[in-house]
VOGU-3710 file (C-alpha; in Angstrom, 3 decimals, decimal comma):
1> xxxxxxxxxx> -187,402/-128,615/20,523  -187,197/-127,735/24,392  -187,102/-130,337/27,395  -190,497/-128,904/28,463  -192,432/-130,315/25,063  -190,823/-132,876/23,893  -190,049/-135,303/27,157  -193,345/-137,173/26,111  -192,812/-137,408/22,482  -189,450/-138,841/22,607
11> xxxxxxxxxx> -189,310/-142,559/23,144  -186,615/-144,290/24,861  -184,195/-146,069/22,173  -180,869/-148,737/23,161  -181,083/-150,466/19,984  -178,887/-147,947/17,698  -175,829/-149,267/16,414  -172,418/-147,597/17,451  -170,475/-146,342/15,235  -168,664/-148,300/12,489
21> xxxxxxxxxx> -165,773/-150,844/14,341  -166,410/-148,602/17,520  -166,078/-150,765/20,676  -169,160/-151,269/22,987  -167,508/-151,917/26,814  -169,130/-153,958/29,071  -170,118/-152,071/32,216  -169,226/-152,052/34,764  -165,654/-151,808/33,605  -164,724/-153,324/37,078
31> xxxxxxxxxx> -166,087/-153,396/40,731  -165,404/-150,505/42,224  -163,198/-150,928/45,468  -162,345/-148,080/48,084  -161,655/-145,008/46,247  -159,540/-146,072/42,938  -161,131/-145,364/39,403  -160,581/-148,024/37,123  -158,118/-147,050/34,562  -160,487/-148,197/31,335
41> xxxxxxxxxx> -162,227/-144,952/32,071  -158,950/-142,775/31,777  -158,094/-144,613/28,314  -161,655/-143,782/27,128  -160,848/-140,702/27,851  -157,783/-140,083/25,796  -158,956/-141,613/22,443  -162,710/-142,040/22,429  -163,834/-138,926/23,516  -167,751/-140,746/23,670
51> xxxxxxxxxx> -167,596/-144,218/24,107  -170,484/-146,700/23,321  -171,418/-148,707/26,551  -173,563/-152,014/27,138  -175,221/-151,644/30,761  -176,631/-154,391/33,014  -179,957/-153,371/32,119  -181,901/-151,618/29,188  -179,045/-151,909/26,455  -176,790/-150,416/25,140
61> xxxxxxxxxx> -176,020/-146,355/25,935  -173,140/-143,547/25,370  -170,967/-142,748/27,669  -168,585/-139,259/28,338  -165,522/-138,761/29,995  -163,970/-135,214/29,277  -165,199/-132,192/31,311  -166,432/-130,494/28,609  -168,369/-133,126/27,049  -169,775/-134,145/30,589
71> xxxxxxxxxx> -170,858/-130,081/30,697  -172,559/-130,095/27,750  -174,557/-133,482/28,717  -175,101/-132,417/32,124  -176,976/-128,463/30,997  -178,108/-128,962/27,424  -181,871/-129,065/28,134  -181,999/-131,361/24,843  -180,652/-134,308/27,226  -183,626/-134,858/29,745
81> xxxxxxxxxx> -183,763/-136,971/33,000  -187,761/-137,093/33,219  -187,911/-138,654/29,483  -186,087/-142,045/31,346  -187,792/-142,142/34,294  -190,184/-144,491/35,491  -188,652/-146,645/31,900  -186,885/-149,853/30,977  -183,545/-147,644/29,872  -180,294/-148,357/29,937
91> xxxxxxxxxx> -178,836/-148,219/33,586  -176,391/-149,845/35,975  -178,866/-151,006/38,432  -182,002/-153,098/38,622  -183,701/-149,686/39,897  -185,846/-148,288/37,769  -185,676/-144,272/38,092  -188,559/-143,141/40,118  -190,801/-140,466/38,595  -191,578/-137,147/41,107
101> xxxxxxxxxx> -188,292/-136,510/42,466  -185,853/-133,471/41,907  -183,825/-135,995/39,827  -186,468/-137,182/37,473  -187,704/-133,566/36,778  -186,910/-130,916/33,961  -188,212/-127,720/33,719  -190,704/-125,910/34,294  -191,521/-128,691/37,204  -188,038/-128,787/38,420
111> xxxxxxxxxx> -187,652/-125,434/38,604  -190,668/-124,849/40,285  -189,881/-127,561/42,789  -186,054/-126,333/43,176  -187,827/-122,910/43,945  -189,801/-124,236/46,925  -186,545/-125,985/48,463  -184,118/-124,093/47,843  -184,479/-121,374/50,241  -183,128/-123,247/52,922
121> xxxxxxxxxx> -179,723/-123,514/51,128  -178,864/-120,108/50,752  -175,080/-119,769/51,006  -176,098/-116,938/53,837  -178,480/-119,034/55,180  -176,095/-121,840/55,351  -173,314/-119,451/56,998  -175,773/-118,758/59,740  -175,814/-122,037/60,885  -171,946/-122,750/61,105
131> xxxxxxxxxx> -171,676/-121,384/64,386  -173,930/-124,397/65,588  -172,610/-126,574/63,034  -168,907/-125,898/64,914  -170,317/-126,704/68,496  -171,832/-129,698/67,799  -168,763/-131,318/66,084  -167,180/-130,131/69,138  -169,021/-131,490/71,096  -168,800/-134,938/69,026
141> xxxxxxxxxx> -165,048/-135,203/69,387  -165,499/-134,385/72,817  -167,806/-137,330/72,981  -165,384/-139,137/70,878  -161,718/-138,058/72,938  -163,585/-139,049/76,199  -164,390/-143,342/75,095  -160,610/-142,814/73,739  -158,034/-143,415/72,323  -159,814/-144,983/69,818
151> xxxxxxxxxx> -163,220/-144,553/67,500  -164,688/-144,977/64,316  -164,991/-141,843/62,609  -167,819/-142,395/60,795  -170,315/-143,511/63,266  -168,708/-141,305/65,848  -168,430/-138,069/64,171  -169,762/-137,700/60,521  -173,063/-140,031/60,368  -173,663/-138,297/63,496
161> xxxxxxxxxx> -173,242/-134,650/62,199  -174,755/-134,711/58,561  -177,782/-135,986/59,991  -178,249/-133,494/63,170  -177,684/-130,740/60,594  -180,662/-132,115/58,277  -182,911/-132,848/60,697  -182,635/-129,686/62,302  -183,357/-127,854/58,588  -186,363/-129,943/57,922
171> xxxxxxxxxx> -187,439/-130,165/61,355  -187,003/-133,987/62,288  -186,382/-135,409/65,338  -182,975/-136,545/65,267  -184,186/-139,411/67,595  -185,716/-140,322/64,427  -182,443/-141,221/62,213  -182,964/-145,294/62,459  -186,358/-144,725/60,058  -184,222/-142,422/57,161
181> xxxxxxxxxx> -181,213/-144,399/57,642  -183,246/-148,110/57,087  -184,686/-146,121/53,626  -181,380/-144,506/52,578  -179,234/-147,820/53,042  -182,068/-149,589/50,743  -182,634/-146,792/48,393  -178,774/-146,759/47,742  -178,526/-150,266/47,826  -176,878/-152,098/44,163
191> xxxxxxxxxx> -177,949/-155,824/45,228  -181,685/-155,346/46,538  -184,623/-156,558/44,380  -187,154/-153,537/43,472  -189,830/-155,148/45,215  -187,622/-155,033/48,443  -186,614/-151,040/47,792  -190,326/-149,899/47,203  -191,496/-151,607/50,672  -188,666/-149,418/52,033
201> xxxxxxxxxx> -189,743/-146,655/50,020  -193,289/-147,551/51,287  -192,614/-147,813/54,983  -190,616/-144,074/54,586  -193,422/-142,488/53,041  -195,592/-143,790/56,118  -193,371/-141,819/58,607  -193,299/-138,812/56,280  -197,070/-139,150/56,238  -197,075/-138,860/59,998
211> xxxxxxxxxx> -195,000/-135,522/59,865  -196,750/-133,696/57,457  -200,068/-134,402/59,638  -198,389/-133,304/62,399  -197,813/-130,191/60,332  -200,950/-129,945/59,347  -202,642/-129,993/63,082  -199,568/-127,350/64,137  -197,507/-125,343/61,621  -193,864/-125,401/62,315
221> xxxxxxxxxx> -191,490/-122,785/60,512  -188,991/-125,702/59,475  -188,459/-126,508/56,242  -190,688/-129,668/56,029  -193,277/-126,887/57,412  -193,264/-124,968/54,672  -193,285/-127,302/52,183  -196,772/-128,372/53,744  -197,749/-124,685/53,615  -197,061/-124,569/50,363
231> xxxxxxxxxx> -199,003/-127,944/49,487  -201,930/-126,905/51,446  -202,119/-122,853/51,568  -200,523/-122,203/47,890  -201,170/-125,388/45,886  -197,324/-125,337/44,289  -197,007/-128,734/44,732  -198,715/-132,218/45,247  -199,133/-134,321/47,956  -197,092/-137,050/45,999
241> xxxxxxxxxx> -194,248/-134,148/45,194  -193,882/-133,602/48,820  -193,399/-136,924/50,013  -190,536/-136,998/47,315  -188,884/-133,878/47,954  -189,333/-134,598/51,390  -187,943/-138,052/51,012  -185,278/-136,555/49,086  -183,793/-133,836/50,928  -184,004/-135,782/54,253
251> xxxxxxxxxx> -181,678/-138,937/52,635  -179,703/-136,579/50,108  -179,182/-134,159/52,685  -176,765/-136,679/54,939  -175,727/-139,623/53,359  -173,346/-138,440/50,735  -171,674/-135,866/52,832  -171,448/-138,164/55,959  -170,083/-140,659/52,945  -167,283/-137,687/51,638
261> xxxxxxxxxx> -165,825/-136,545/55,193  -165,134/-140,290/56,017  -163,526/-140,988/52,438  -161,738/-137,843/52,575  -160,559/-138,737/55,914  -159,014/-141,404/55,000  -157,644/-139,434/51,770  -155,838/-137,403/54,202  -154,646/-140,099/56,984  -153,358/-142,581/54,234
271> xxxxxxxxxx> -151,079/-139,695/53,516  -150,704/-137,820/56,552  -148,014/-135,109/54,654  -151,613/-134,272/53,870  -153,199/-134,066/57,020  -149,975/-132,454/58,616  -150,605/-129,496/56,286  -154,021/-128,289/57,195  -152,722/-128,660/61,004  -149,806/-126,135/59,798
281> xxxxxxxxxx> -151,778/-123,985/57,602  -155,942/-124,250/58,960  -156,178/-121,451/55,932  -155,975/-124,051/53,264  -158,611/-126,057/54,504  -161,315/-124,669/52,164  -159,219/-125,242/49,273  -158,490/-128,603/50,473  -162,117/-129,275/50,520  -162,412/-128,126/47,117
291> xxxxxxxxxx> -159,713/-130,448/45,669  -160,750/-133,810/47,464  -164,328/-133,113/45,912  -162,537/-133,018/42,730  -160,529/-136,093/43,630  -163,021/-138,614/45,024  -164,999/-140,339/43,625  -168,474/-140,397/45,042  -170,606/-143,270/43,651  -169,103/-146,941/42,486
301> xxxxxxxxxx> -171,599/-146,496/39,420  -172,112/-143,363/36,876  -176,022/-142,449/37,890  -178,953/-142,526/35,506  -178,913/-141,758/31,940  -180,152/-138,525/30,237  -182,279/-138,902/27,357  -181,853/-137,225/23,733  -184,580/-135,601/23,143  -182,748/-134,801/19,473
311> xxxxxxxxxx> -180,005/-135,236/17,918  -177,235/-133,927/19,081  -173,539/-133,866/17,766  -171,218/-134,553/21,483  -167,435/-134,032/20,246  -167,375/-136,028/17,028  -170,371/-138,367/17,773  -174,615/-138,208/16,605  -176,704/-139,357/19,484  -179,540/-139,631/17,829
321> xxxxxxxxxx> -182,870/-138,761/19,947  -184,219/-141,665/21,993  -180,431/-142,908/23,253  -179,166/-142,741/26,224  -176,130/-141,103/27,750  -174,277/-141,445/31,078  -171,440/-138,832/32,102  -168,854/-140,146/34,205  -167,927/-137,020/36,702  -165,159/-138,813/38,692
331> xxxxxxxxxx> -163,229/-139,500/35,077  -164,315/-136,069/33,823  -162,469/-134,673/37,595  -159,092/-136,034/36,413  -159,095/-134,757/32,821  -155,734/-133,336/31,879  -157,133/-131,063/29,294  -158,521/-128,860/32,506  -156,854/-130,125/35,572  -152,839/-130,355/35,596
341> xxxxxxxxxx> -151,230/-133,589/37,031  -154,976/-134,833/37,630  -153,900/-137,948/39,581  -152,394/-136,110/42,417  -154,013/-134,301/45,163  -152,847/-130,360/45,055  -154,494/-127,795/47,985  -152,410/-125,709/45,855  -154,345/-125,382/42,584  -155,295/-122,560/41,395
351> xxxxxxxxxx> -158,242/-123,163/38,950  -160,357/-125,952/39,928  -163,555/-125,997/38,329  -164,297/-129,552/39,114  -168,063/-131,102/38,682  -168,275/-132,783/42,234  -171,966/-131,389/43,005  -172,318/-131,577/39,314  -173,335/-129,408/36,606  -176,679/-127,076/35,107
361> xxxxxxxxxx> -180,181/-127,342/36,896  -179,340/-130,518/38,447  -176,887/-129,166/40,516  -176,252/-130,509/44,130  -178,635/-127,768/45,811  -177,170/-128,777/49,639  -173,966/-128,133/48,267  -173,590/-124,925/50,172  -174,371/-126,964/53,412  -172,089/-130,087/52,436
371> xxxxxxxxxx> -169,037/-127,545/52,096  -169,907/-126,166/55,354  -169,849/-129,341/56,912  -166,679/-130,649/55,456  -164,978/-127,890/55,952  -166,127/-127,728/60,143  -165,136/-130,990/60,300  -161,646/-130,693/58,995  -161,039/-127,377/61,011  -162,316/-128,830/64,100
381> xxxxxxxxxx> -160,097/-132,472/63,825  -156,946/-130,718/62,793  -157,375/-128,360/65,725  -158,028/-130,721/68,232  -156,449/-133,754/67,017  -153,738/-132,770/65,485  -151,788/-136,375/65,637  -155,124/-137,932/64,068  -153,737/-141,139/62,284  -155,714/-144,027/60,937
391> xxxxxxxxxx> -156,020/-146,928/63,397  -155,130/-149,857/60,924  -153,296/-149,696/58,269  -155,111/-148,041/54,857  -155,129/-151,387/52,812  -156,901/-153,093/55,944  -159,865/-150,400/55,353  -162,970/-152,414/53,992  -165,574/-150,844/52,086  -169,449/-151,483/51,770
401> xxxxxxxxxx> -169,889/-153,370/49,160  -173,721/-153,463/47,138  -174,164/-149,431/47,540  -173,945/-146,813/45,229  -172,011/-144,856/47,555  -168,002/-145,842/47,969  -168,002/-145,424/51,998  -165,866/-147,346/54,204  -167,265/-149,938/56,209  -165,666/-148,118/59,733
411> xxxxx> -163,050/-145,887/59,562  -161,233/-146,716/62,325  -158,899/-143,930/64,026  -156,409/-143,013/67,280  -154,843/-140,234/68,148
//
């Protein structure tokens, strides 16, 4: 039975009983607060292998915390996002997950959607543009240096960067950020009703609306441009498919790595050993990068669940079709089976196969560009500021709370 046939047949099920005197954890195990994993998930880990989960919403659902069993959740086409979405499944948030985007999809229609987009994220394409990439973070710590001897890293230099880089691939006038950033902050948020993110949703379809006719009166050779090409001219995708992807790439495409270079900024300023290394040694900076995506985690909740569309033995455990399963990647990042000393941060490691974009079709398709972006950023601040130190000290950091993102609230730094 294949993802493609079978999405429709299978229905949704929380109501199966866990295994015999198994456990079923509340969840969330804790709030999440700056960058710390709670350590329920790293005793899951070591003697439950899969561990039966009750969520806020929908019922009860499986949960994974090895790298291997997180793998084989996140590529086996018999677990499907598009059987859950749109549903009343178990899940963290309120949200329902929408149907039409990249997320929701399984093949063929994700493929063919993936297809259309990801051109643009070429790792030669993406090289291309790190020449520009470079000046303009240059010239945003020159902004920066100049209002001295102070700033907030975030607003000053990686909101600021993440988005010029996506609007420039789609096309969108970066004059323009206010609209995506209004959706993204609401589409993200944990605390807002549904009602409240659809009128954002809503309102940001409205402004897409208004490129794509803009595209349609004169053709631009930007990404967003082709996309309506391909709508109009080649019919490989609908109108409501391009507002998604649209929608999609345009949020995706800044907020989580403007979210990573500020937490992994202050990964590298709480201990500045850290920081003082990729001054000495600029070489180890991609490394680096690699390791704090390994490190951090990214979200304070585990995502949507994937649907069985079968049953299907995970480590010792039947999920039987119609349940739900959620991987945890930030627990599977610091499994000791794969990583060595998992809990401390090594630019030195020499196999690091960590799941930070994730795993099988769903696979982070800006993650060429987010590495790019990091990895300017770090180059440039070590180069330049070289006695970069956080402004405050690290336990006076607050973070935003009610998003799915962990993100600090400023990120306050001197030099």
């Amino acid at each position: 039975m294949t993802s493609d046939s079978s999405t429709s047949e299978v229905t949704p099920r929380a109501d199966a009983p866990a295994e015999a005197g198994a456990t079923v954890w509340p969840y969330p195990f804790s709030t999440a607060t700056g960058l710390g994993m709670d350590p329920l998930y790293g005793a899951l880990r070591e003697r439950e292998r899969v561990s039966r989960v009750r969520m806020p919403y929908g019922g009860e659902a499986w949960m994974v915390t090895r790298h291997a069993d997180a793998k084989l959740v996140l590529s086996d086409p018999r677990f499907s996002m598009a059987a859950g979405a749109g549903k009343d499944v178990p899940r963290p948030t309120e949200q329902l997950l929408q149907p039409g985007g990249l997320v929701a999809m399984d093949p063929p229609e994700h493929t063919r959607l993936r297809r259309l987009a990801g051109s643009a994220f070429t790792h030669r394409r993406v090289e291309a543009m790190r020449p520009s990439v470079t000046a303009f973070a240059h010239r945003l710590v020159d902004a920066m240096t100049a209002q001295g001897p102070s700033a907030d890293l975030l607003d000053a230099l990686a909101l600021p960067l993440s988005i010029s880089v996506i609007c420039q691939l789609l096309g969108v006038d970066y004059e323009d950020r206010h609209v995506f950033q209004q959706f993204s902050d609401a589409l993200l948020s944990t605390s807002l009703p549904p009602d409240e993110v659809n009128r954002a949703g809503e309102e940001f379809v409205g402004y897409l609306a208004r490129l794509v006719a803009e595209r349609r009166e004169s053709p631009t050779d930007d990404l967003l441009g082709a996309m309506v090409q391909a709508r109009d001219d080649e019919d490989r995708l609908s109108e409501n498919e391009l507002y998604m992807l649209g929608a999609g790439l345009l949020v995706g495409g800044y907020e989580t790595t403007a979210t990573q270079i500020a937490n992994f900024a202050y990964l590298l300023l709480r201990d500045r050993r850290l920081y003082e290394s990729l001054v000495a040694s600029p070489g180890l900076i991609r490394d680096a990068v690699e390791e704090l995506l390994r490190f951090t985690p990214l979200t304070t909740v585990d995502g949507y669940a994937r649907i069985a569309l079968e049953d299907v033995v995970v480590g010792d455990t039947l999920i039987r079709a119609g349940e739900a399963v959620f991987t945890s990647v930030a627990a599977a990042n610091l499994d000791p089976e794969v990583f060595a000393e998992p809990d401390r941060i090594d630019f030195a490691r020499e196999r690091n196969p960590h799941l930070g974009f994730g795993h099988g079709i769903h696979y982070c398709m800006g993650a060429p560009l987010a590495r790019l972006e990091i990895q300017v950023v770090l180059e440039v601040l070590t180069q330049r500021l070289p006695g970069l130190r956080l402004a405050v000290p690290a336990t006076d950091i607050r973070w935003r709370p009610g998003l799915l993102l962990r993100v600090p609230a400023r990120l306050p730094v001197t030099w």
